[in-house]
ROGUMAR-835064 format. One record per atom (N, C-alpha, C, O, CB): residue number from 1; atom name; x, y, z. Coordinates in nm, 3 decimals, always signed. Glycine has a CB too. Layout:
BEGIN
{NUM, 'CA', {X, Y, Z}},
...
END
This chain:
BEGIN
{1, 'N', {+0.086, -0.118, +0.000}},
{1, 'CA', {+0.000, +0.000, +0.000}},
{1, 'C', {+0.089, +0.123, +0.000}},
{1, 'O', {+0.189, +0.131, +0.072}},
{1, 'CB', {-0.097, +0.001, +0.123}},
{2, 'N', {+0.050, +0.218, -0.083}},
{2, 'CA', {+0.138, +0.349, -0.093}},
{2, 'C', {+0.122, +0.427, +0.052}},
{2, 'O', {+0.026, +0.432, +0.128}},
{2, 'CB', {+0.081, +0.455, -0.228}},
{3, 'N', {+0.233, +0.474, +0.060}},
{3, 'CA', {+0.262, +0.558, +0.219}},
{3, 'C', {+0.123, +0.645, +0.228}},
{3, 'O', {+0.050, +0.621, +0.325}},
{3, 'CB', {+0.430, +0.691, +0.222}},
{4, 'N', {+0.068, +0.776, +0.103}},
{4, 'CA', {-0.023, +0.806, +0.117}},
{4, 'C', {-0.141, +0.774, +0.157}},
{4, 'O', {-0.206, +0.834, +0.243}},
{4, 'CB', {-0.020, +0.830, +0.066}},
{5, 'N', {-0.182, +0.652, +0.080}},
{5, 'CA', {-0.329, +0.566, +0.112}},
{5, 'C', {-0.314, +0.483, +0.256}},
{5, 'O', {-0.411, +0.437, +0.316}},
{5, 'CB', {-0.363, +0.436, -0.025}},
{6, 'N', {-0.210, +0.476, +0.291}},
{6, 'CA', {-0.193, +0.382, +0.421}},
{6, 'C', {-0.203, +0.541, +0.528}},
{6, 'O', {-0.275, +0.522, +0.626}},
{6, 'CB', {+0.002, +0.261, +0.427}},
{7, 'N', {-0.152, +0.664, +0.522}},
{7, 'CA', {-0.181, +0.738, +0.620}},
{7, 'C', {-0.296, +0.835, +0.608}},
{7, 'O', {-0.311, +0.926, +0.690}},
{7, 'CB', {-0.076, +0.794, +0.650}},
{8, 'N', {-0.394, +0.811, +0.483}},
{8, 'CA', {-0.535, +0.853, +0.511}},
{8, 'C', {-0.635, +0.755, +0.557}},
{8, 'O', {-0.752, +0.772, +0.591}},
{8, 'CB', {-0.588, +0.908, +0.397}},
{9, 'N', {-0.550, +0.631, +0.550}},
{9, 'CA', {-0.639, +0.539, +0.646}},
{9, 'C', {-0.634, +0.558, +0.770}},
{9, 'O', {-0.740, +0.562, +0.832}},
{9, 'CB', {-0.615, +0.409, +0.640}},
{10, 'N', {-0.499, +0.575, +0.843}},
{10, 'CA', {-0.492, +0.566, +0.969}},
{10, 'C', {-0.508, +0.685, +1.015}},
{10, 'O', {-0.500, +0.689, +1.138}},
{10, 'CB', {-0.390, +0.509, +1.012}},
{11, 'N', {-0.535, +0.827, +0.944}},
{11, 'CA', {-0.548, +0.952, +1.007}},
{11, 'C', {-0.757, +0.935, +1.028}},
{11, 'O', {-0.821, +0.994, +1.114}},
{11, 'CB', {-0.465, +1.107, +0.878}},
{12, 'N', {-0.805, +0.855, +0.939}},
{12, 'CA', {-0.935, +0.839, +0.945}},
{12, 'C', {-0.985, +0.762, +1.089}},
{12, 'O', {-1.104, +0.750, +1.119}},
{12, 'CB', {-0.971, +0.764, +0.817}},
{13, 'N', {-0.868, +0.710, +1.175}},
{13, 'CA', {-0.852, +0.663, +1.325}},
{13, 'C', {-0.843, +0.502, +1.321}},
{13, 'O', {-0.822, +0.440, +1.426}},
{13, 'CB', {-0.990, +0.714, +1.424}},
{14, 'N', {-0.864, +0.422, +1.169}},
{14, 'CA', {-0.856, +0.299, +1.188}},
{14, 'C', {-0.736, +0.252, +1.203}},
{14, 'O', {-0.636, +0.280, +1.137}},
{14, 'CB', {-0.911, +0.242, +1.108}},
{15, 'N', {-0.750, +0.173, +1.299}},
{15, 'CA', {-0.587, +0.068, +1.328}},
{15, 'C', {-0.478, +0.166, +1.407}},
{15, 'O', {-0.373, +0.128, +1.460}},
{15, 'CB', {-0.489, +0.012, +1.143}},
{16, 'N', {-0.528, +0.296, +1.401}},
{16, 'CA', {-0.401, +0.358, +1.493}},
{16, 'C', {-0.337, +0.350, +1.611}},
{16, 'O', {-0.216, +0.372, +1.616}},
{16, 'CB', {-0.412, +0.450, +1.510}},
{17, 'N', {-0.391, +0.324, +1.696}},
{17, 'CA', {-0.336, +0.306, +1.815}},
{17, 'C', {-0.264, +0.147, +1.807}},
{17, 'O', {-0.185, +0.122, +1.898}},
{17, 'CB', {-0.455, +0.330, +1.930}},
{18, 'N', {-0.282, +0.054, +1.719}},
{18, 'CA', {-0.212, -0.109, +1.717}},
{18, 'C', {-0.077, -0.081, +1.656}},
{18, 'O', {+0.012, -0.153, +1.701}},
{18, 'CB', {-0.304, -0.240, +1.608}},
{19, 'N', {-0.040, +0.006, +1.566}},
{19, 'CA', {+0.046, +0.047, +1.449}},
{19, 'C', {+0.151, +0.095, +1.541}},
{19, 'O', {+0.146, +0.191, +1.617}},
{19, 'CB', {-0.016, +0.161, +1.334}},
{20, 'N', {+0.289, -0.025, +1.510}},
{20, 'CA', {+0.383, +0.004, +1.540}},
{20, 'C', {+0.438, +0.016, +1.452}},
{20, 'O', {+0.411, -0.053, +1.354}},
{20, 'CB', {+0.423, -0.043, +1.607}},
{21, 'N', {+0.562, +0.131, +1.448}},
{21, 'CA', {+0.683, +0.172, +1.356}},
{21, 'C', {+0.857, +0.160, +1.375}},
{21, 'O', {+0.918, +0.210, +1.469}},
{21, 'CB', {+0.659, +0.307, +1.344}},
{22, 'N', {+0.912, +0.089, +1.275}},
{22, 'CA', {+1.050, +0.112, +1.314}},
{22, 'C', {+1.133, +0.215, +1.331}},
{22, 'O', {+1.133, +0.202, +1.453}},
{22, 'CB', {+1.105, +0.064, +1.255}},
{23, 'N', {+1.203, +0.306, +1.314}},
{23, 'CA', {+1.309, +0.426, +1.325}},
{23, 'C', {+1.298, +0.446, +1.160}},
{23, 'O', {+1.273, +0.558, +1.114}},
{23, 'CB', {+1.491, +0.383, +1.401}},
{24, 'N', {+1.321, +0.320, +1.064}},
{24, 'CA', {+1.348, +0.345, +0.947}},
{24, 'C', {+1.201, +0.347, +0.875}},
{24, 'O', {+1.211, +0.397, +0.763}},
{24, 'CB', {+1.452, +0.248, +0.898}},
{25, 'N', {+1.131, +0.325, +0.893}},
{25, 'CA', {+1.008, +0.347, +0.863}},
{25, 'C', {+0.935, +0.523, +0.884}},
{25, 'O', {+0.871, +0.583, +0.797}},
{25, 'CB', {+0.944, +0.238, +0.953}},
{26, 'N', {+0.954, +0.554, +0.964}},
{26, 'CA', {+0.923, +0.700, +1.060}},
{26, 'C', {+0.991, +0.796, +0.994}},
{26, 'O', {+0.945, +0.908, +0.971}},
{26, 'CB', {+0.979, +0.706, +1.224}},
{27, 'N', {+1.141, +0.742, +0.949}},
{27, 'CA', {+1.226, +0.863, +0.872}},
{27, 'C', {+1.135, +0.834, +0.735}},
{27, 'O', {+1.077, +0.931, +0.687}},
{27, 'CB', {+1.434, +0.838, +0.853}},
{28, 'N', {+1.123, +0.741, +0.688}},
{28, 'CA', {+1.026, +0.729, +0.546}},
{28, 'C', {+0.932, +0.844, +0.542}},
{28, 'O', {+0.933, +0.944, +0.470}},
{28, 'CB', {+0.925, +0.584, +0.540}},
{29, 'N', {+0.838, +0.801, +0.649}},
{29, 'CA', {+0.667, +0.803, +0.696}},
{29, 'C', {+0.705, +0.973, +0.688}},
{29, 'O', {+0.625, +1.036, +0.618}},
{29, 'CB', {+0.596, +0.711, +0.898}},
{30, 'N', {+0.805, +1.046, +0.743}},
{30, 'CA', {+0.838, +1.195, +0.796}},
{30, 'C', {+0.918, +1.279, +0.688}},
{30, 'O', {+0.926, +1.401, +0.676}},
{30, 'CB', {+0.933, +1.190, +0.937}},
{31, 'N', {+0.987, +1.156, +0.597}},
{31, 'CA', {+1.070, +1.263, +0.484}},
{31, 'C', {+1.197, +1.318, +0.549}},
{31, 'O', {+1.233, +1.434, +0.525}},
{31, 'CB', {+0.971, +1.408, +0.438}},
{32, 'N', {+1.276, +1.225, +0.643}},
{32, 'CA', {+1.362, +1.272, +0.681}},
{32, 'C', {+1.448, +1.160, +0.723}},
{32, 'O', {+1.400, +1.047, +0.740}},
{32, 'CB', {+1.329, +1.361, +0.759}},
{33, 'N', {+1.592, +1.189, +0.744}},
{33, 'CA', {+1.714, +1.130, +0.767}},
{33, 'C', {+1.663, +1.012, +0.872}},
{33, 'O', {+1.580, +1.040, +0.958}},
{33, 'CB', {+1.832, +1.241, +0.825}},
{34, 'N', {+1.715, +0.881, +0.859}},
{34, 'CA', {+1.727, +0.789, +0.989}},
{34, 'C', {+1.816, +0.840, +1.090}},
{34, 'O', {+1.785, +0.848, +1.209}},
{34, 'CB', {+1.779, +0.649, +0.956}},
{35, 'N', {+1.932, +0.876, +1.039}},
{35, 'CA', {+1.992, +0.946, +1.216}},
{35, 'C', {+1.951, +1.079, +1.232}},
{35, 'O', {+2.028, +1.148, +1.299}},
{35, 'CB', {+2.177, +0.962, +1.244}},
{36, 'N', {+1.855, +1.130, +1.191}},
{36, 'CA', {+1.797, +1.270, +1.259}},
{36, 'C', {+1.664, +1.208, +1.343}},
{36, 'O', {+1.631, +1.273, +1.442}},
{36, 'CB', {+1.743, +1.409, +1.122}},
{37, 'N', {+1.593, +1.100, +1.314}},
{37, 'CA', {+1.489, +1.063, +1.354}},
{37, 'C', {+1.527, +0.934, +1.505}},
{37, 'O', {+1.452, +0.899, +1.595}},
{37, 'CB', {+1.412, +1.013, +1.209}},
{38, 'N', {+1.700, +0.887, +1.471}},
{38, 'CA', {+1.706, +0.851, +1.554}},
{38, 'C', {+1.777, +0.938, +1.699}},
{38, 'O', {+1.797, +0.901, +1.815}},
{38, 'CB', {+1.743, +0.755, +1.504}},
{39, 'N', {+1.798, +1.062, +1.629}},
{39, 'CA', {+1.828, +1.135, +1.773}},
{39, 'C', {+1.682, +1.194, +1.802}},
{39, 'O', {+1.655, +1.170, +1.920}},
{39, 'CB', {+1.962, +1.272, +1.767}},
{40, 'N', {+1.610, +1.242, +1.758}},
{40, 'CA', {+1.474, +1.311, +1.794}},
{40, 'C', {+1.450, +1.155, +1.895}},
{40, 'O', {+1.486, +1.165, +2.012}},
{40, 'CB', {+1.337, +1.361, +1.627}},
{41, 'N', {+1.405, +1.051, +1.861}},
{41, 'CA', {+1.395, +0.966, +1.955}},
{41, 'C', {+1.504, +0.918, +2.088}},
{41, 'O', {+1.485, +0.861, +2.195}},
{41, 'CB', {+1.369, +0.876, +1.879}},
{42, 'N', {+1.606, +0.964, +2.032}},
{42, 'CA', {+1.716, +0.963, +2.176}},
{42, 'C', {+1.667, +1.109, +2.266}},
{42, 'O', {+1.676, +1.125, +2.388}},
{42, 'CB', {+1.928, +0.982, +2.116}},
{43, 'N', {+1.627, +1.183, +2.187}},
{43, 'CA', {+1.618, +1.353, +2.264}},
{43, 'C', {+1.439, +1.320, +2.348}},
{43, 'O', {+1.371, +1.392, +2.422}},
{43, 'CB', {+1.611, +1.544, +2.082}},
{44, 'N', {+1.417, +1.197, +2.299}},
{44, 'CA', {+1.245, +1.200, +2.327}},
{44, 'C', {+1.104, +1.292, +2.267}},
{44, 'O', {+0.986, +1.300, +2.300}},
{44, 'CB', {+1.240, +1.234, +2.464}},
{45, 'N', {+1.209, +1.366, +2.143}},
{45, 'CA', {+1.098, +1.479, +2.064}},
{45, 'C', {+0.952, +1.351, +2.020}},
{45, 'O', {+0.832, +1.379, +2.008}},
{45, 'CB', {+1.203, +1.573, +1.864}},
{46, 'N', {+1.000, +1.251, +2.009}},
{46, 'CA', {+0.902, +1.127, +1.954}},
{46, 'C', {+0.941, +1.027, +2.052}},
{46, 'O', {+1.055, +0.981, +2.051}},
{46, 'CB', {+0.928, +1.067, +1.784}},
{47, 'N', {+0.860, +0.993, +2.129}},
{47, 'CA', {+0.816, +0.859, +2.213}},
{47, 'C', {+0.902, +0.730, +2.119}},
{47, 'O', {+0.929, +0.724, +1.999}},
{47, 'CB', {+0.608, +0.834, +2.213}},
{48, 'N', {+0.925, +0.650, +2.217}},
{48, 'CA', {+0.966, +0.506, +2.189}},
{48, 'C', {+0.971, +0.472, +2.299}},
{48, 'O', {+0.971, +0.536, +2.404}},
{48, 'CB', {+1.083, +0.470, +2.118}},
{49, 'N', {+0.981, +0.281, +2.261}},
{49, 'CA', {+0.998, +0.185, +2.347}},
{49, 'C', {+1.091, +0.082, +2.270}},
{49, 'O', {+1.098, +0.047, +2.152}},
{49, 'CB', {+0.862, +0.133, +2.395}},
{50, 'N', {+1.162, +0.047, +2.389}},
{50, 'CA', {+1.277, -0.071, +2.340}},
{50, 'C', {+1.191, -0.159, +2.354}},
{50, 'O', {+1.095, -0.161, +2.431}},
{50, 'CB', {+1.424, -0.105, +2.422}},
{51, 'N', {+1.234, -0.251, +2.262}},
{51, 'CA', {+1.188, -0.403, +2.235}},
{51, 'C', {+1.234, -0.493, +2.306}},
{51, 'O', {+1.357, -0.505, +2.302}},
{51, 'CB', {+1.214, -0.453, +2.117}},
{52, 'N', {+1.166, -0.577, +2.387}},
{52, 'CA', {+1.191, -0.658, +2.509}},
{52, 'C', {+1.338, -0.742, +2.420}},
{52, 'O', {+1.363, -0.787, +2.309}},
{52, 'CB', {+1.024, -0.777, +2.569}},
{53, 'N', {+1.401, -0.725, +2.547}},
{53, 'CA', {+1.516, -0.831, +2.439}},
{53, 'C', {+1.568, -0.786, +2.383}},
{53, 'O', {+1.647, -0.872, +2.346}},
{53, 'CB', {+1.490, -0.920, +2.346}},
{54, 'N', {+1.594, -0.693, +2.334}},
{54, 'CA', {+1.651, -0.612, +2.216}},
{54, 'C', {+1.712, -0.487, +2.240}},
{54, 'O', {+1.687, -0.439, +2.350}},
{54, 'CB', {+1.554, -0.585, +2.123}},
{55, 'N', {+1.798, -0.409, +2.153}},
{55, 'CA', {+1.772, -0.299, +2.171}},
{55, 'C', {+1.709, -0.253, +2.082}},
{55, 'O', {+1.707, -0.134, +2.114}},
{55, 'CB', {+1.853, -0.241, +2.195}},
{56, 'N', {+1.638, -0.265, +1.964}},
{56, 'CA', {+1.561, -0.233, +1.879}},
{56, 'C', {+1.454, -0.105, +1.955}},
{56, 'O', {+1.409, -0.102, +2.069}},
{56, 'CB', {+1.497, -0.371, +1.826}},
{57, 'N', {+1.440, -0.015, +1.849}},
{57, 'CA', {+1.316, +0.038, +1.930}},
{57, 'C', {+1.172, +0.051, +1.846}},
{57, 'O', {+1.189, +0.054, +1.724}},
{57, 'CB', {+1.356, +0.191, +1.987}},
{58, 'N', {+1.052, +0.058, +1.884}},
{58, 'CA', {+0.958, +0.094, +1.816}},
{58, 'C', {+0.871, +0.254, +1.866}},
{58, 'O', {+0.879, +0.331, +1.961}},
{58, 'CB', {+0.879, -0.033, +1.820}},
{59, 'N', {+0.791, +0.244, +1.739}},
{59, 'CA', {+0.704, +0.393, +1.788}},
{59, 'C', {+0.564, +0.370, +1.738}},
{59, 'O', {+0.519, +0.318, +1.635}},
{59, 'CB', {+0.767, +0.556, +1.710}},
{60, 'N', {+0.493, +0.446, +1.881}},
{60, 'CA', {+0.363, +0.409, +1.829}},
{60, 'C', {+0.295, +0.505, +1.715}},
{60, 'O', {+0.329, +0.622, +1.729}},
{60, 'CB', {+0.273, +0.403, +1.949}},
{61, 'N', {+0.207, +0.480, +1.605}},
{61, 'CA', {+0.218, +0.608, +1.469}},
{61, 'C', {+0.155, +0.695, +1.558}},
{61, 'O', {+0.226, +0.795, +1.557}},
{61, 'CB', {+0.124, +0.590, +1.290}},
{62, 'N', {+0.054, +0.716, +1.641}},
{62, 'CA', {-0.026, +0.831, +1.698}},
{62, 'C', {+0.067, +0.960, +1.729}},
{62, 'O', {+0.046, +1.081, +1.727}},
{62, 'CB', {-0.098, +0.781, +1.835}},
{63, 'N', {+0.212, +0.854, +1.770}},
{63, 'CA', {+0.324, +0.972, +1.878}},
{63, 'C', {+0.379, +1.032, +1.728}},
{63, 'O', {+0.396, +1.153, +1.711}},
{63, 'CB', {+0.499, +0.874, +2.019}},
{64, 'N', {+0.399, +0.952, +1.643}},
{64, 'CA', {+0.491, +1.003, +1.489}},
{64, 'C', {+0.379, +1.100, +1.471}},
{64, 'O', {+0.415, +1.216, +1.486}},
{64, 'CB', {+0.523, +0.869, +1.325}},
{65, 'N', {+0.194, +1.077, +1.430}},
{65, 'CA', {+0.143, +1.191, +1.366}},
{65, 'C', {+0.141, +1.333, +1.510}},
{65, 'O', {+0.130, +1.454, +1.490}},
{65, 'CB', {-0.035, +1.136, +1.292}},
{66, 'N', {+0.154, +1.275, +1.623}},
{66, 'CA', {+0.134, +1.433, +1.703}},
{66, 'C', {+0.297, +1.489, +1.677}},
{66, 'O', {+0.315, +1.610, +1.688}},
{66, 'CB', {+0.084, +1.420, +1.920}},
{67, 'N', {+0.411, +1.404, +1.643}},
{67, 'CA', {+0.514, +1.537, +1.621}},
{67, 'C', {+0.510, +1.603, +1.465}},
{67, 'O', {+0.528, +1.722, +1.439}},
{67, 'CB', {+0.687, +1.483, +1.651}},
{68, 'N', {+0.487, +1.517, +1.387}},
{68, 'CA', {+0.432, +1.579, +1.261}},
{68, 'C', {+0.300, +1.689, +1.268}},
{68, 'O', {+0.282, +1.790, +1.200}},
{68, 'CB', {+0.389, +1.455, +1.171}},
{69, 'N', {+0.240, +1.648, +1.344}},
{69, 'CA', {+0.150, +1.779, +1.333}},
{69, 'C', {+0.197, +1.913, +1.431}},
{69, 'O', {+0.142, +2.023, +1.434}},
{69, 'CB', {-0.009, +1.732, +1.381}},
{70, 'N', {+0.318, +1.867, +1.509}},
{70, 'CA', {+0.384, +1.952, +1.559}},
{70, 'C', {+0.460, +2.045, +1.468}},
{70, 'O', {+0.439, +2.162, +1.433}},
{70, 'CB', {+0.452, +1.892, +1.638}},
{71, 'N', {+0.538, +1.972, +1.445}},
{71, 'CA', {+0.636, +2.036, +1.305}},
{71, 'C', {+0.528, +2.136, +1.238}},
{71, 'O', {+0.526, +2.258, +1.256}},
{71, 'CB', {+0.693, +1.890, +1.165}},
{72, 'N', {+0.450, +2.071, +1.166}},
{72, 'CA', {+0.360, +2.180, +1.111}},
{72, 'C', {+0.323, +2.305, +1.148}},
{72, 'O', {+0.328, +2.401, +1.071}},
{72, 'CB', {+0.265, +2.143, +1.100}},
{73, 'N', {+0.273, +2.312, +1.297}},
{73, 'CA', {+0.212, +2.370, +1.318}},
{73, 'C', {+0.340, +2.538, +1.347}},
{73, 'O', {+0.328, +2.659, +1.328}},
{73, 'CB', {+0.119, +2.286, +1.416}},
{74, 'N', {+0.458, +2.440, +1.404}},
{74, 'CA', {+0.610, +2.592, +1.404}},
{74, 'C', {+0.606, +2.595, +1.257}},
{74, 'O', {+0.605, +2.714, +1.225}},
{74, 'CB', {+0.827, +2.547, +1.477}},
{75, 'N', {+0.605, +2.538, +1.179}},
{75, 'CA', {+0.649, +2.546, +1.058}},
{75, 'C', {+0.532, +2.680, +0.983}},
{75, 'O', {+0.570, +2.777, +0.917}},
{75, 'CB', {+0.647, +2.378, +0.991}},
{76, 'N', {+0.423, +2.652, +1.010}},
{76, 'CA', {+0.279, +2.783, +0.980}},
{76, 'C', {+0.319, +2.906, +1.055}},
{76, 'O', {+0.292, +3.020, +1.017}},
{76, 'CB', {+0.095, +2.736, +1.057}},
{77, 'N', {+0.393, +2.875, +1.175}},
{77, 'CA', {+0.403, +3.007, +1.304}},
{77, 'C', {+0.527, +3.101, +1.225}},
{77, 'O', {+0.511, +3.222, +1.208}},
{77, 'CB', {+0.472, +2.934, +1.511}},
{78, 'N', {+0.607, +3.055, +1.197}},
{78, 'CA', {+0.727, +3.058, +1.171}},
{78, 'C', {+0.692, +3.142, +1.030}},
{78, 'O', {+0.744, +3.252, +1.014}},
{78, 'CB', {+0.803, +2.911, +1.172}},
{79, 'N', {+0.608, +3.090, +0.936}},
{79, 'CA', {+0.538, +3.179, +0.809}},
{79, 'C', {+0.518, +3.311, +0.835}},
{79, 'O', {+0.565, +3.414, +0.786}},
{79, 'CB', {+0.398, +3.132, +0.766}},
{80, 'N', {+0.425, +3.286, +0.935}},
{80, 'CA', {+0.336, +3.413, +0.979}},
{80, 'C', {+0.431, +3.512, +1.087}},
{80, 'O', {+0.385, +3.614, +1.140}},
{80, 'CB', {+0.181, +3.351, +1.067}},
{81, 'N', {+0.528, +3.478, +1.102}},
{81, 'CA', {+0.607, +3.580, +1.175}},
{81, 'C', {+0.710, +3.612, +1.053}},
{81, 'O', {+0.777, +3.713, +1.077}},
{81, 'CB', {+0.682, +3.520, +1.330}},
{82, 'N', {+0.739, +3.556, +0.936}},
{82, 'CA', {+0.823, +3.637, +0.786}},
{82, 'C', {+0.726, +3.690, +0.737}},
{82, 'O', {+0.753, +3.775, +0.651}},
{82, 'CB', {+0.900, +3.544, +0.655}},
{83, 'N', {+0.587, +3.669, +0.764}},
{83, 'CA', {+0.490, +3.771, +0.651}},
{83, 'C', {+0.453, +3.893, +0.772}},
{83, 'O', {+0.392, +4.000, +0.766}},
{83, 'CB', {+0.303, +3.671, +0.568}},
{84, 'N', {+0.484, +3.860, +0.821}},
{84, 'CA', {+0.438, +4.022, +0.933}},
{84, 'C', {+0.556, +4.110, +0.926}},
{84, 'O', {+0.543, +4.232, +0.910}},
{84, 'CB', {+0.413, +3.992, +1.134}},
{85, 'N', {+0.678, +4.048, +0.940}},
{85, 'CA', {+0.863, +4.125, +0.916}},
{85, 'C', {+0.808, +4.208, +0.813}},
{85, 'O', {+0.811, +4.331, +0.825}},
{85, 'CB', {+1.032, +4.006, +0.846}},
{86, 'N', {+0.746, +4.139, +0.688}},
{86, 'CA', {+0.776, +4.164, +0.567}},
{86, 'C', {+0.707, +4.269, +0.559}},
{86, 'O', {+0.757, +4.375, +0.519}},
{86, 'CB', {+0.756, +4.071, +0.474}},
{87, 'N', {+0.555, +4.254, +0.604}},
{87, 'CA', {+0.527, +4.391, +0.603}},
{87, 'C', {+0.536, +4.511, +0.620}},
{87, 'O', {+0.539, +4.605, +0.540}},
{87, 'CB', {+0.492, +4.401, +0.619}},
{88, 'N', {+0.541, +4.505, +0.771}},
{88, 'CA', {+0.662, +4.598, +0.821}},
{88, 'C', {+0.727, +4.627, +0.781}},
{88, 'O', {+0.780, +4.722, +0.839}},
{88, 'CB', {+0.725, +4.588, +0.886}},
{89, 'N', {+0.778, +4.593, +0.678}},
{89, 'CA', {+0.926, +4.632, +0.621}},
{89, 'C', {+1.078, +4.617, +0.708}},
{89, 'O', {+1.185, +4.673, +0.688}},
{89, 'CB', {+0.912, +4.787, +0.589}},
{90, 'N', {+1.039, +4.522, +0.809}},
{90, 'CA', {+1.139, +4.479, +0.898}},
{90, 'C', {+1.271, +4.425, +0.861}},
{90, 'O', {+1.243, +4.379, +0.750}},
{90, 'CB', {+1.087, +4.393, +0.968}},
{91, 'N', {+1.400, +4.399, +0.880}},
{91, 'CA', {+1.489, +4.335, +0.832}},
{91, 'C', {+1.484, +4.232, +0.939}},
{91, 'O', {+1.435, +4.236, +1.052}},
{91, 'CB', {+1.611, +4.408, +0.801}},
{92, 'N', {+1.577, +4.098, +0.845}},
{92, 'CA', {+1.562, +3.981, +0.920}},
{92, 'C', {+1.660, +3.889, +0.890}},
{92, 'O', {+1.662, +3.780, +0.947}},
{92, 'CB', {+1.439, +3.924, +0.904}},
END
């Protein structure tokens, strides 16, 4: 199943909370580096749990979509504070 159609399923609430993810999956799922996603999970920006036995870790997707909708949401703030500079005629 394409990454898209698999996360308008699970943003629609089915299966989300069962859906576990690897590190390399999450950097997929997020569009970003495996060792940037594996320090955000060493820093705890994204929840994990080690795998009994292992050191492997997993993530549950709910914790991946609340930092993605995190990201977003500095990422909109962050807009709206260059379009207000701008108006102003502020330097930056």
């Amino acid at each position: 199943m394409a990454i898209v159609g698999f996360v308008a399923i699970v943003r629609a609430g089915l299966m989300q909370d069962k859906i576990r993810l690897t590190p390399r999956e999450v950097a997929r799922l997020l569009a970003l580096s495996q060792p940037y996603v594996s320090r955000l999970l060493d820093e705890g920006e994204i929840p994990s749990r080690k795998v009994p036995g292992s050191g492997h870790r997993v993530v549950r997707l709910p914790d991946v979509l609340e930092f993605q909708a995190r990201r977003e949401r500095c990422a909109e703030g962050r807009r709206r504070i260059m379009e207000i500079a701008e108006q102003a005629d502020l330097p930056y």
